[in-house]
C-alpha positions as protocol buffer text, in pm:
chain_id: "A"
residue {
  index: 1
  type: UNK
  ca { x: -1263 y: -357 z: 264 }
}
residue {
  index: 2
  type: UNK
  ca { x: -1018 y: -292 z: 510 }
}
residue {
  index: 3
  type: UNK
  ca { x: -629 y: -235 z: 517 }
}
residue {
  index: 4
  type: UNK
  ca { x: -413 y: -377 z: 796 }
}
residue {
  index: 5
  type: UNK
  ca { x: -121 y: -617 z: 868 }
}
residue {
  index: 6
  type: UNK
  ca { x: -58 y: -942 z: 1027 }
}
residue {
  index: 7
  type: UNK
  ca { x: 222 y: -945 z: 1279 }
}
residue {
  index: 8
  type: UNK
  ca { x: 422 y: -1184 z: 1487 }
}
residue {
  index: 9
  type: UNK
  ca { x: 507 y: -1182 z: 1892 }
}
residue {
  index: 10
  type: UNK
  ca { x: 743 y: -915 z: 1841 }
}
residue {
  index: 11
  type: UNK
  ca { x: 461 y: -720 z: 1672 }
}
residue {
  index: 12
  type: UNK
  ca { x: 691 y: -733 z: 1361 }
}
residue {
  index: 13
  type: UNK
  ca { x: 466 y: -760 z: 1028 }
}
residue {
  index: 14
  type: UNK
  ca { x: 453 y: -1068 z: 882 }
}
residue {
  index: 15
  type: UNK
  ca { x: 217 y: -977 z: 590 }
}
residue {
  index: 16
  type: UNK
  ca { x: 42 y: -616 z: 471 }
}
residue {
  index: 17
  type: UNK
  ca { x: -305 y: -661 z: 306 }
}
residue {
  index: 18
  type: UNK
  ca { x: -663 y: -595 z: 221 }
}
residue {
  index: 19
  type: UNK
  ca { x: -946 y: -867 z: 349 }
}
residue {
  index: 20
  type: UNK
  ca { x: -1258 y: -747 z: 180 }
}
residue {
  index: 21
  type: UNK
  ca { x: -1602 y: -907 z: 350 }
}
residue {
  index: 22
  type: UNK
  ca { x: -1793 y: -1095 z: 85 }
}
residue {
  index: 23
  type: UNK
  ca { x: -2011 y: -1262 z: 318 }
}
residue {
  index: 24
  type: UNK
  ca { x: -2097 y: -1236 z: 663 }
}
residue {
  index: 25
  type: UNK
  ca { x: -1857 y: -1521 z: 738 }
}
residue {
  index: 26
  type: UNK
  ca { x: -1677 y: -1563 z: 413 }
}
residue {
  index: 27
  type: UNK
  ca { x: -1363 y: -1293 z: 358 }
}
residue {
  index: 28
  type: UNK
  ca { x: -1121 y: -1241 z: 62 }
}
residue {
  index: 29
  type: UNK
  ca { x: -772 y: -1205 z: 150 }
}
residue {
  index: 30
  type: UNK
  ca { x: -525 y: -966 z: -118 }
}
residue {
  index: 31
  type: UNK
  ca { x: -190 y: -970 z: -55 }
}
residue {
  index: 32
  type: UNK
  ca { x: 127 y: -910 z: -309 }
}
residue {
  index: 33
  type: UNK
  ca { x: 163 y: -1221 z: -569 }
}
residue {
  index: 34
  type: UNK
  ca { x: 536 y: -1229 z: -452 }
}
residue {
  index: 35
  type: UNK
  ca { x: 411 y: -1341 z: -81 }
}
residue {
  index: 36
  type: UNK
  ca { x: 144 y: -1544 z: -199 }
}
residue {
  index: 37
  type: UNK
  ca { x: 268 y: -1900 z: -85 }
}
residue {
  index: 38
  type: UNK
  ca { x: 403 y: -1720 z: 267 }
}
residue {
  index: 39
  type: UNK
  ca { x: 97 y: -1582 z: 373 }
}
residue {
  index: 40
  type: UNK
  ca { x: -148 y: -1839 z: 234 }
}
residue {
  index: 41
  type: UNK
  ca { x: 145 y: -2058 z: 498 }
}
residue {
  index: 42
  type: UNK
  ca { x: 119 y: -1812 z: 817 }
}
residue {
  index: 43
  type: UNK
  ca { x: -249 y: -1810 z: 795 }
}
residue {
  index: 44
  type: UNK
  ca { x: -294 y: -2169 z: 781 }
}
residue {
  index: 45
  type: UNK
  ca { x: -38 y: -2228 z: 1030 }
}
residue {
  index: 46
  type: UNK
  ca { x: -199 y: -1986 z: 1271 }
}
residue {
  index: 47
  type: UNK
  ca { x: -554 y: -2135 z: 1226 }
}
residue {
  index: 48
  type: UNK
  ca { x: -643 y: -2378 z: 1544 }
}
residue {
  index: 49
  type: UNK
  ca { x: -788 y: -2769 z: 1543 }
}
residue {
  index: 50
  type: UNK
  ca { x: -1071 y: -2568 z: 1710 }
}
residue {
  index: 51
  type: UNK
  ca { x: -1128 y: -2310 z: 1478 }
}
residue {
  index: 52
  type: UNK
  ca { x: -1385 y: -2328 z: 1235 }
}
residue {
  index: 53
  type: UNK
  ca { x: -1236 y: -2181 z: 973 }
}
residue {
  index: 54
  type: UNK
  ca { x: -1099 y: -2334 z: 558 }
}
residue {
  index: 55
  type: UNK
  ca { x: -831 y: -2163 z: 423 }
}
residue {
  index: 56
  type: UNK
  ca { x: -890 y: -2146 z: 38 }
}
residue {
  index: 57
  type: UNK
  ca { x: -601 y: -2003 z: -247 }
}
residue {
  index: 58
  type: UNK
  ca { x: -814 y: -1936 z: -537 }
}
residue {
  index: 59
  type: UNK
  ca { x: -506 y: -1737 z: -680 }
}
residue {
  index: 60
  type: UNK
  ca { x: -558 y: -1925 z: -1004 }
}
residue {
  index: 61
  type: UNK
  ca { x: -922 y: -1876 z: -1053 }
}
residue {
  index: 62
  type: UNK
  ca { x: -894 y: -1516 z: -1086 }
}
residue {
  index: 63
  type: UNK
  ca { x: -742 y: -1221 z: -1285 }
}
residue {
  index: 64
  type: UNK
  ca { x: -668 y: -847 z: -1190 }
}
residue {
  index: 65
  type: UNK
  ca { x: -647 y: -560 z: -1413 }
}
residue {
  index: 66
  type: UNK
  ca { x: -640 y: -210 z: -1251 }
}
residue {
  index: 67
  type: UNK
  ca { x: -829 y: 46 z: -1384 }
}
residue {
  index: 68
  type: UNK
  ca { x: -719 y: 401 z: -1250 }
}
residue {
  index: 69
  type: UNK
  ca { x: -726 y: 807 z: -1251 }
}
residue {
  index: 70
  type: UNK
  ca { x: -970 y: 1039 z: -1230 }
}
residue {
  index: 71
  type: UNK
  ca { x: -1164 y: 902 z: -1553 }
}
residue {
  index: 72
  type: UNK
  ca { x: -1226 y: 584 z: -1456 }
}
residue {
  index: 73
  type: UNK
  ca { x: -1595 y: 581 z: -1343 }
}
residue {
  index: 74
  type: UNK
  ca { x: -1653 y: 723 z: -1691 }
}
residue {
  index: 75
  type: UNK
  ca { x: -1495 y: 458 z: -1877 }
}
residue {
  index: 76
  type: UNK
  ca { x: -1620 y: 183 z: -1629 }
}
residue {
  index: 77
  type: UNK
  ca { x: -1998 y: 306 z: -1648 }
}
residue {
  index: 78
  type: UNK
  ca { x: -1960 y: 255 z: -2075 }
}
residue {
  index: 79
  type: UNK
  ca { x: -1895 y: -73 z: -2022 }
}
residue {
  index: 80
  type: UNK
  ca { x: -2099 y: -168 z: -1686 }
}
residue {
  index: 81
  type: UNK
  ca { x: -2443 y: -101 z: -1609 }
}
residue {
  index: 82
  type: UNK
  ca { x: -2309 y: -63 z: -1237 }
}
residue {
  index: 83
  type: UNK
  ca { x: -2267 y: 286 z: -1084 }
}
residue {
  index: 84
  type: UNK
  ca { x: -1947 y: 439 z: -1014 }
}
residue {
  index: 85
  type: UNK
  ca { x: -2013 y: 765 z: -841 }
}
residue {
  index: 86
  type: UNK
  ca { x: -1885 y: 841 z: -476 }
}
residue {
  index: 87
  type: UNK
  ca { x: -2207 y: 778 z: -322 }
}
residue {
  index: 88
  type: UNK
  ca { x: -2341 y: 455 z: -492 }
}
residue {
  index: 89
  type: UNK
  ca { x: -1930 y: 322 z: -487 }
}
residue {
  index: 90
  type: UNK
  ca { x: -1738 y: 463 z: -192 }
}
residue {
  index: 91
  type: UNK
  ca { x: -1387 y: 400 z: -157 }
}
residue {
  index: 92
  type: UNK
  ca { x: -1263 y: 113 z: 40 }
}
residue {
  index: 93
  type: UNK
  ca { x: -1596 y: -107 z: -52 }
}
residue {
  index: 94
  type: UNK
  ca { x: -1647 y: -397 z: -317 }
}
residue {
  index: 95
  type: UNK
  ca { x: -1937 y: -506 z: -531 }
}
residue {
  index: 96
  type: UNK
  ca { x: -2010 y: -791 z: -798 }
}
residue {
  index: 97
  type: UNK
  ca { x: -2061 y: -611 z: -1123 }
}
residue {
  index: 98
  type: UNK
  ca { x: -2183 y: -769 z: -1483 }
}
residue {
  index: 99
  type: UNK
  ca { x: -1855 y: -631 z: -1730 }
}
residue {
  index: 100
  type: UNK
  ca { x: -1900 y: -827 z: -2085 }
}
residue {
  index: 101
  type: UNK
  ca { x: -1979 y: -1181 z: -2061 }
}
residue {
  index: 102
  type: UNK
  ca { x: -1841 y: -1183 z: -1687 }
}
residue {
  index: 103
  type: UNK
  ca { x: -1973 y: -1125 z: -1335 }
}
residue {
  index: 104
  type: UNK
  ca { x: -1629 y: -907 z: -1179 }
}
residue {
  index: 105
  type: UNK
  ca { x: -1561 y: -829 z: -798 }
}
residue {
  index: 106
  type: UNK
  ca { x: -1464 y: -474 z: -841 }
}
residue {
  index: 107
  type: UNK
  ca { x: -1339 y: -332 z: -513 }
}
residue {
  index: 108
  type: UNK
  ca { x: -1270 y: 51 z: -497 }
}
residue {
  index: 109
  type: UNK
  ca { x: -895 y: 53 z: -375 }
}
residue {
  index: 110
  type: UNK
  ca { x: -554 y: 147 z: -518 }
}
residue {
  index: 111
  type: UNK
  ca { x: -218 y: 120 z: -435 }
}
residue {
  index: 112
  type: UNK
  ca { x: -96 y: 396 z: -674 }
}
residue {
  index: 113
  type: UNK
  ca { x: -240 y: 704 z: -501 }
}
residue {
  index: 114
  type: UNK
  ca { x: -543 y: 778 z: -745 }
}
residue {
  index: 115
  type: UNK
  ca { x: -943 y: 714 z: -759 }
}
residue {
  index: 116
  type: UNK
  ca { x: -958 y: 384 z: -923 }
}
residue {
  index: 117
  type: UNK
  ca { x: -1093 y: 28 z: -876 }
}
residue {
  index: 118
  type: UNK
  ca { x: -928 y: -342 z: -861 }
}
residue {
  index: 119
  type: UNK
  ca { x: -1116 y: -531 z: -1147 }
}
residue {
  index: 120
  type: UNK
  ca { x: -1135 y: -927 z: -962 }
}
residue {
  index: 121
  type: UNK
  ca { x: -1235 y: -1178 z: -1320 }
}
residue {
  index: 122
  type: UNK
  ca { x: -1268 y: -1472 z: -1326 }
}
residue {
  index: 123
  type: UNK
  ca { x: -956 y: -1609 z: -1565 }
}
residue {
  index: 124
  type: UNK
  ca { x: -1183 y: -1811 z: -1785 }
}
residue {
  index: 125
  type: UNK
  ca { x: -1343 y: -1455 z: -1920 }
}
residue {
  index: 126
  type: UNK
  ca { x: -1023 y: -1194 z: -1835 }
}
residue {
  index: 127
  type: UNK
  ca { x: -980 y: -1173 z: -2219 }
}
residue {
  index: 128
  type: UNK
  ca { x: -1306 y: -1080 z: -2294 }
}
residue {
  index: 129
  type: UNK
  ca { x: -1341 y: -814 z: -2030 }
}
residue {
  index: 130
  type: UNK
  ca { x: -985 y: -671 z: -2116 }
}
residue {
  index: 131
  type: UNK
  ca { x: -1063 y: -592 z: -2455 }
}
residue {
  index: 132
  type: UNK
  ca { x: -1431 y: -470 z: -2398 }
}
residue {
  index: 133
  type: UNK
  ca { x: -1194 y: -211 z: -2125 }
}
residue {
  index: 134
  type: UNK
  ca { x: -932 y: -145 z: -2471 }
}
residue {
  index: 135
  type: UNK
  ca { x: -1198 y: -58 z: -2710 }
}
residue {
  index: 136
  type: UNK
  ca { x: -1383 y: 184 z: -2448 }
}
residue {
  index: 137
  type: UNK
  ca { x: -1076 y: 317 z: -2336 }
}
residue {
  index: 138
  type: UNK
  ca { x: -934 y: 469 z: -2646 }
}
residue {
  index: 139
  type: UNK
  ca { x: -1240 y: 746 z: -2555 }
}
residue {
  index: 140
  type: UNK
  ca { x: -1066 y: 820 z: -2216 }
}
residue {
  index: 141
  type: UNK
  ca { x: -679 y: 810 z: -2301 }
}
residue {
  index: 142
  type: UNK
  ca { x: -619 y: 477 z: -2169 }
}
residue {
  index: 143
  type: UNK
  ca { x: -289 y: 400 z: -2115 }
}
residue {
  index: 144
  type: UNK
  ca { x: -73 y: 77 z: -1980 }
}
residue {
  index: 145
  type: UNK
  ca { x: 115 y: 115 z: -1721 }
}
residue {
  index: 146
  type: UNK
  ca { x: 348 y: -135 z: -1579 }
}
residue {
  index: 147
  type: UNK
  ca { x: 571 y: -197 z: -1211 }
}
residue {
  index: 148
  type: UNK
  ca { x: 788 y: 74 z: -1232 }
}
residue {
  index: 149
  type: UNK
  ca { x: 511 y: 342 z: -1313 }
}
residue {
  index: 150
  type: UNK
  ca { x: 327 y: 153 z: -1010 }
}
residue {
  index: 151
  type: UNK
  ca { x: 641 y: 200 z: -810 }
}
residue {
  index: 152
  type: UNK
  ca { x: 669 y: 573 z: -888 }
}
residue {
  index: 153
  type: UNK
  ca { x: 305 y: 655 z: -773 }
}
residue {
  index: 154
  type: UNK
  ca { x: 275 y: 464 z: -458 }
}
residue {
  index: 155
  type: UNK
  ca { x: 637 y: 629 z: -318 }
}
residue {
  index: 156
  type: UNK
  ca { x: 423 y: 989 z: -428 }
}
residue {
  index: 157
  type: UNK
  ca { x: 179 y: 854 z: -202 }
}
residue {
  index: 158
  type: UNK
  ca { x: 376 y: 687 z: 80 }
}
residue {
  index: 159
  type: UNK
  ca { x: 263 y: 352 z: 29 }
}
residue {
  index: 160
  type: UNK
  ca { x: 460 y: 98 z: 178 }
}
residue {
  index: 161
  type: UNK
  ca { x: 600 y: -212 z: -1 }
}
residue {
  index: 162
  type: UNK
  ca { x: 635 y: -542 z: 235 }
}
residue {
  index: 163
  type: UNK
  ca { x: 1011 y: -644 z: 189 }
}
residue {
  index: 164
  type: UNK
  ca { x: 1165 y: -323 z: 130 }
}
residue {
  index: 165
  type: UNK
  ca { x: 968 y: -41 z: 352 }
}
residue {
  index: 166
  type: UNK
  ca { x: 844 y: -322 z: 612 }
}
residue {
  index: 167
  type: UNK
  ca { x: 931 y: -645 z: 727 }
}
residue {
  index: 168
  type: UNK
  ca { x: 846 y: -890 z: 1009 }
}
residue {
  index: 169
  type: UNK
  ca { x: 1118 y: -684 z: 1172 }
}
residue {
  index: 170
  type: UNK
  ca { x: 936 y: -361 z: 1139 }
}
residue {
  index: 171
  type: UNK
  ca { x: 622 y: -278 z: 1382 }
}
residue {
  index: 172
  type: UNK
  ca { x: 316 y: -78 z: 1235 }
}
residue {
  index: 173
  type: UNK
  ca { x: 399 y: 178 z: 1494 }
}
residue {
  index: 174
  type: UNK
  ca { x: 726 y: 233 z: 1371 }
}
residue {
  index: 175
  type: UNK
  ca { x: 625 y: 233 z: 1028 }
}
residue {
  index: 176
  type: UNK
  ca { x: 361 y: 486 z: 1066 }
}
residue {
  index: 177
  type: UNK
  ca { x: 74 y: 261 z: 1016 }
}
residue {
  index: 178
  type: UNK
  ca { x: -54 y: 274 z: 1358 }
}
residue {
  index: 179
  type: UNK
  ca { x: -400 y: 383 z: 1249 }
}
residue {
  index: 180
  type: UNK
  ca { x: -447 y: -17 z: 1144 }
}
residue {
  index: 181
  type: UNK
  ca { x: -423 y: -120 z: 1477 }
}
residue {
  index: 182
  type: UNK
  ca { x: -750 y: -195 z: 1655 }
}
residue {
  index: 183
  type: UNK
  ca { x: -615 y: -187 z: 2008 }
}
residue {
  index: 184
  type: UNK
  ca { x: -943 y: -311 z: 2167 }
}
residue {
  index: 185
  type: UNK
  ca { x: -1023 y: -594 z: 1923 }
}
residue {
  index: 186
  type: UNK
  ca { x: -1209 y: -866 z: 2071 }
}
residue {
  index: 187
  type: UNK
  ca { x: -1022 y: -1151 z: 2188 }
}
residue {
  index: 188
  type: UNK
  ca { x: -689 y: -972 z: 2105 }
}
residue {
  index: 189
  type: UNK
  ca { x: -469 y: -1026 z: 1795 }
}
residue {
  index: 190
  type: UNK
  ca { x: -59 y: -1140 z: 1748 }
}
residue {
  index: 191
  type: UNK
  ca { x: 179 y: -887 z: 1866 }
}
residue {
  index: 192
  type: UNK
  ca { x: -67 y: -699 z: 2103 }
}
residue {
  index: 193
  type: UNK
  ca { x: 138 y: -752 z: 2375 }
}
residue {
  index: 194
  type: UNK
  ca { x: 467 y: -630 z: 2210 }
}
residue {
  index: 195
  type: UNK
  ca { x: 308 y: -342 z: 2044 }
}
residue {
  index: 196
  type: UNK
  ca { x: 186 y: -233 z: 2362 }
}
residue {
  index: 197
  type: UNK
  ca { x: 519 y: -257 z: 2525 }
}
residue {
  index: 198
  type: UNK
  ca { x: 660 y: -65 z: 2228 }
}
residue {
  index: 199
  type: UNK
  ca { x: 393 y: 210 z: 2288 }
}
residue {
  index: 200
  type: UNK
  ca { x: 432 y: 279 z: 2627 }
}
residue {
  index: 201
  type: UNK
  ca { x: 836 y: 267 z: 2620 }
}
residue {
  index: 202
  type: UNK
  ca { x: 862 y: 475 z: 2239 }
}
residue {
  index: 203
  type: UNK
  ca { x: 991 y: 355 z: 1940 }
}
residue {
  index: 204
  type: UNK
  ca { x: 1379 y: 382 z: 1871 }
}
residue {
  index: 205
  type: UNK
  ca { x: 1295 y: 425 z: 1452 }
}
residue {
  index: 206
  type: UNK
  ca { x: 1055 y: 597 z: 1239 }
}
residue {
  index: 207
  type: UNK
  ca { x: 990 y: 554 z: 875 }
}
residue {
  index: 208
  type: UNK
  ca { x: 1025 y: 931 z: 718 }
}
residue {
  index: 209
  type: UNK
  ca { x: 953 y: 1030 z: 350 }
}
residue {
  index: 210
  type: UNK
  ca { x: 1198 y: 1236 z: 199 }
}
residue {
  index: 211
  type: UNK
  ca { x: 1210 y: 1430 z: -168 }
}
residue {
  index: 212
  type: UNK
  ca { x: 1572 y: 1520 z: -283 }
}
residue {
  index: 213
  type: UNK
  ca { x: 1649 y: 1862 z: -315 }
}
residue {
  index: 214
  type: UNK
  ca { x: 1830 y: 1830 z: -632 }
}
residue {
  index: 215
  type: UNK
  ca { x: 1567 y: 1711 z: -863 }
}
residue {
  index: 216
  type: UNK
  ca { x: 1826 y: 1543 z: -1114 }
}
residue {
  index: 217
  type: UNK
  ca { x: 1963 y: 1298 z: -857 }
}
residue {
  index: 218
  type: UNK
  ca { x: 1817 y: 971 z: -876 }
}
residue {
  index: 219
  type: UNK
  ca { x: 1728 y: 709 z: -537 }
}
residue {
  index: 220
  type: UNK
  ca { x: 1713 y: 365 z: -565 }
}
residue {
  index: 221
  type: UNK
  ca { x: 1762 y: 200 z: -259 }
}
residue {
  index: 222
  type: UNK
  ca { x: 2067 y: 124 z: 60 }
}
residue {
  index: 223
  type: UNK
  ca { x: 2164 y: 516 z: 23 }
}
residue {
  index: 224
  type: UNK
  ca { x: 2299 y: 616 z: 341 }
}
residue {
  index: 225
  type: UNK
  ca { x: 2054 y: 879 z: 545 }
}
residue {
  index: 226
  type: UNK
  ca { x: 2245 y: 1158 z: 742 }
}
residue {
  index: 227
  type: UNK
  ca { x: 2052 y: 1374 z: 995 }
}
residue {
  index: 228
  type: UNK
  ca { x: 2264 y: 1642 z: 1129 }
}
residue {
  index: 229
  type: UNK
  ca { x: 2555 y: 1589 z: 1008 }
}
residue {
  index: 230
  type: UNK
  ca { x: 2507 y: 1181 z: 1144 }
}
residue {
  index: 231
  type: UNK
  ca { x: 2441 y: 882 z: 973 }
}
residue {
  index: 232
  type: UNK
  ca { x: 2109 y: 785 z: 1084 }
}
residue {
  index: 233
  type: UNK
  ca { x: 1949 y: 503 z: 847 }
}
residue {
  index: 234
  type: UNK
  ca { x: 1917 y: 434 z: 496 }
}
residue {
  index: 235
  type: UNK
  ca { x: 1675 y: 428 z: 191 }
}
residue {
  index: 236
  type: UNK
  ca { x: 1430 y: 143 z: 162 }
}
residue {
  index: 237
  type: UNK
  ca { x: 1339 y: 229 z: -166 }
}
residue {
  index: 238
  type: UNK
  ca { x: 1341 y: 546 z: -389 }
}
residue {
  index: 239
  type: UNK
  ca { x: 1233 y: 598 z: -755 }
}
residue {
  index: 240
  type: UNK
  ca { x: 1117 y: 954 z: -946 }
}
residue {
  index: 241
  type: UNK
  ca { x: 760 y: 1170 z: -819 }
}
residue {
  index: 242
  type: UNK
  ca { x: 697 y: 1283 z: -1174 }
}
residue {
  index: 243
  type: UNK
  ca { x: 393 y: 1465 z: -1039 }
}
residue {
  index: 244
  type: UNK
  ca { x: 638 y: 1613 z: -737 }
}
residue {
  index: 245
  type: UNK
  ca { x: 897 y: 1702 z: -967 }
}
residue {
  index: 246
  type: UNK
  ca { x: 1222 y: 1539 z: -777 }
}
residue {
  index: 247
  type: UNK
  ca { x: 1281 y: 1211 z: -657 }
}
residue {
  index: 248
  type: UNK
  ca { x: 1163 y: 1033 z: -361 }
}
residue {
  index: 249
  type: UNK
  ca { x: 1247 y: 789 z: -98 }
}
residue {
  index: 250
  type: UNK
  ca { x: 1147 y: 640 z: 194 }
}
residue {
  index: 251
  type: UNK
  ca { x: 1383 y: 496 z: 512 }
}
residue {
  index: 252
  type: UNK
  ca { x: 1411 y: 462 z: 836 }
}
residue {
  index: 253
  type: UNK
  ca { x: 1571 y: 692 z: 1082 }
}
residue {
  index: 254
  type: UNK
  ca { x: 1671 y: 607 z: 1418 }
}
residue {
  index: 255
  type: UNK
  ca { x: 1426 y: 832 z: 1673 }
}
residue {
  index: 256
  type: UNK
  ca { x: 1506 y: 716 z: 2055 }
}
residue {
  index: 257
  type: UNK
  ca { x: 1280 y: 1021 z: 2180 }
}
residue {
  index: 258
  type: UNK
  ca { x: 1284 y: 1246 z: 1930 }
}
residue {
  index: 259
  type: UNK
  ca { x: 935 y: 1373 z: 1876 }
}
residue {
  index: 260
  type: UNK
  ca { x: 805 y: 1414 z: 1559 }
}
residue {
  index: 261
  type: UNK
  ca { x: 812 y: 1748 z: 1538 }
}
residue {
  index: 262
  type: UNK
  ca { x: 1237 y: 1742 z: 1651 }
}
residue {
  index: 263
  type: UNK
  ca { x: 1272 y: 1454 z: 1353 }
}
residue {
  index: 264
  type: UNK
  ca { x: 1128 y: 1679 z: 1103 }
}
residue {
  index: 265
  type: UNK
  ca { x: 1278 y: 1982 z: 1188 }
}
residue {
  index: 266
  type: UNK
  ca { x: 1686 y: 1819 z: 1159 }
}
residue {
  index: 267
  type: UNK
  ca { x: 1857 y: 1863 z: 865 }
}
residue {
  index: 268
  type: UNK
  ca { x: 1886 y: 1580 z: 640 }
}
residue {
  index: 269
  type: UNK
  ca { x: 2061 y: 1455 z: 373 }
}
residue {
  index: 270
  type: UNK
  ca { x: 2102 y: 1152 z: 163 }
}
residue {
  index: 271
  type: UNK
  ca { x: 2394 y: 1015 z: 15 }
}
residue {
  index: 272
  type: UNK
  ca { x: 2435 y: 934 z: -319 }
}
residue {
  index: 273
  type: UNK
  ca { x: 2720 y: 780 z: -533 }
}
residue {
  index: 274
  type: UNK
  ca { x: 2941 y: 949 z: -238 }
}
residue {
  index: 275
  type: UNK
  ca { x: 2784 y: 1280 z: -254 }
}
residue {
  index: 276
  type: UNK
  ca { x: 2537 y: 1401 z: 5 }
}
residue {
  index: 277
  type: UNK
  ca { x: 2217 y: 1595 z: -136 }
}
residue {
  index: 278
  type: UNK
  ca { x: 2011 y: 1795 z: 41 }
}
residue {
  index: 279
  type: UNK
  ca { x: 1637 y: 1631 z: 138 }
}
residue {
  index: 280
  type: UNK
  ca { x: 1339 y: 1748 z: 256 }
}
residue {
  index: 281
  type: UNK
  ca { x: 1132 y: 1485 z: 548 }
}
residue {
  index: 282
  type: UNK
  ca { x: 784 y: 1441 z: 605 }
}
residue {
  index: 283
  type: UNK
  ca { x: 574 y: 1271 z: 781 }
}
residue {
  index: 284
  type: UNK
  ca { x: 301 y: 1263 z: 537 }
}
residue {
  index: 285
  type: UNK
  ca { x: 249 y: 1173 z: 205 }
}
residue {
  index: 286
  type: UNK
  ca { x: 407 y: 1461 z: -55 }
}
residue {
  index: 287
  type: UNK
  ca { x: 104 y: 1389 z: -276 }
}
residue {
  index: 288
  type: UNK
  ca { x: -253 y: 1436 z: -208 }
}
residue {
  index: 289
  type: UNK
  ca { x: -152 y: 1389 z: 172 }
}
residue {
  index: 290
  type: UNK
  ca { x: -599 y: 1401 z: 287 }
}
residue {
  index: 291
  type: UNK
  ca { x: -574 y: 1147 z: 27 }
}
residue {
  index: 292
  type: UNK
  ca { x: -897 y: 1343 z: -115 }
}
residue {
  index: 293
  type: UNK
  ca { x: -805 y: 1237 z: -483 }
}
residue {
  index: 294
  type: UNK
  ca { x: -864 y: 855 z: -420 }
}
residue {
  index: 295
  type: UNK
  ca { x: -1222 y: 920 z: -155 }
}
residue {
  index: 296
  type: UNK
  ca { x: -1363 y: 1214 z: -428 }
}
C-alpha cells in the first residue's frame, strides 16, 4: 500500500489517497467518500485514448469497518484464522482474509494514529462479519467510535484532511508531505515541473501543528494565527488531543525564507473569540511522532 497525492500543473493536490497493489497490473484506489465522484472524474479524465488502462468505482460493492488500537490483532486472530503479528502483517500491506462467511481485503493502515487494520467486505456479507467483530469484541473493550473521535485522533497525529488542511491550492511541499514525492519516477508525474520550481525557489507557506497553551480553550477552524506579534495565517481545522491533554490545530503560516528551525522558534499565538492564547508549533506530529505505535 502506498500513501501519496495526485496533483495538478501547479503541483496543487487534487486528491490525497492510498492505491494498494492487488495484482501486478490491477490497483485499488481509497480516497475519502466525500471526493468519491471527483476523483473517480480526474482519474478518468487524465487517462489517454492510448492508455491501456479501465477505470472501475466499485464503491457500492464494498463495506469498511475499522478495527483499531493496540488490541486489535487479538480480537482479529479470534475471529480469523489469518495472522496479525508485525512480521506475518506489516503495516502499510494488504491481504485477503476468510472473517465469517466472507473473504475481506484487510489492509494494515489507519488514519487515526493507532495499530489497526481497514476491514474491505464485500456489502452482501458486512452484517455477518460486523456482528461476528461485536460478539468477539466485548472480550477486548470494543468500543464505537464515530467522525468526531476520528477527527480528534488524526489532528494528535497530524494527519491531513483534503478540503480543510490541503487543497488543489496547496503543494505537498508546502504541506509537509514531501516524503510522497518520487522525484525520479519514470516517465514523470502532474505537477513535477511546478514542484520543482517551488523547490528550488522555497516555499512562501508551511503547514505547522500547534497545541494551545490553555488547555480549556477550544479550536475549530478560520482562527486567526499570530507569529510575533503578526498575523500570519489561520486554523484549518482544530478539535481536542484527549491523549495530549489541550487542544490542537493545524494552519498555515506564511514562511518566505524562514527556515524551519526560525518558524518554530517565533512566538505564536492563536486567536480565539477575540482573545489571543498562547500555542506551542511543531513540525511533527505531538503524538507518537516515529509513528512507532501504528509499525509495532
Amino acid at each position: 500500500m502506498v500513501y501519496t497525492q495526485w496533483l495538478n500543473q501547479r503541483g496543487g493536490i487534487e486528491a490525497d489517497l492510498t492505491i494498494t497493489r492487488l495484482e501486478p497490473e490491477v490497483f485499488l484506489v481509497v480516497t475519502s467518500c466525500a471526493t468519491q465522484i471527483r476523483d473517480f472524474n480526474w482519474l478518468k479524465r487524465n487517462i489517454s485514448p492510448d492508455d491501456r488502462v479501465m477505470a472501475t468505482d466499485v464503491t457500492s460493492a464494498y463495506s469498511v469497518l475499522g478495527i483499531m488500537g493496540p488490541k486489535s490483532p487479538a480480537l482479529l486472530s479470534k475471529i480469523s484464522p489469518a495472522i496479525f503479528s508485525n512480521e506475518a502483517f506489516p503495516f502499510a500491506t494488504a491481504q485477503e482474509i476468510d472473517l465469517g462467511y466472507a473473504r475481506v481485503l484487510a489492509c494494515r493502515i489507519t488514519y487515526v494514529g493507532e495499530l489497526g487494520w481497514e476491514l474491505y467486505i464485500p456489502s452482501e456479507f458486512v452484517q455477518d462479519v460486523y456482528d461476528k467483530i461485536i460478539d468477539a469484541g466485548s472480550e477486548f473493550d470494543l468500543v464505537h467510535s464515530g467522525y468526531h473521535a476520528i477527527d480528534s485522533l488524526r489532528l494528535e497525529k497530524a494527519y491531513r484532511h483534503w478540503g480543510h488542511d490541503i487543497t488543489d491550492e496547496d503543494t505537498p511541499l508546502e504541506a509537509g508531505l514531501s516524503f510522497t514525492v518520487k522525484w525520479d519516477k519514470a516517465g514523470g508525474f502532474i505537477g513535477r515541473e511546478a514542484l520543482l520550481r517551488q523547490k528550488a525557489e522555497g516555499i512562501k507557506k508551511r503547514l505547522v501543528q500547534f497545541k494551545l497553551k490553555d488547555p480549556t480553550i477550544m479550536l475549530y477552524h478560520n482562527e486567526p494565527i499570530i507569529r510575533n506579534g503578526e498575523y500570519t495565517g489561520y486554523i484549518s481545522s482544530g478539535a481536542y488531543g484527549h491523549a495530549i491533554g489541550s487542544c490542537l490545530g493545524m494552519g498555515y503560516v506564511r514562511a518566505g525564507s524562514l527556515a524551519n528551525e526560525d518558524l518554530l522558534s517565533s512566538r505564536y499565538e492563536i486567536e480565539v473569540a477575540g482573545k489571543r492564547v498562547e500555542a506551542i508549533a511543531s513540525l511533527m506530529p505531538f503524538y507518537d511522532p516515529k509513528s512507532t505505535r501504528i509499525r509495532s
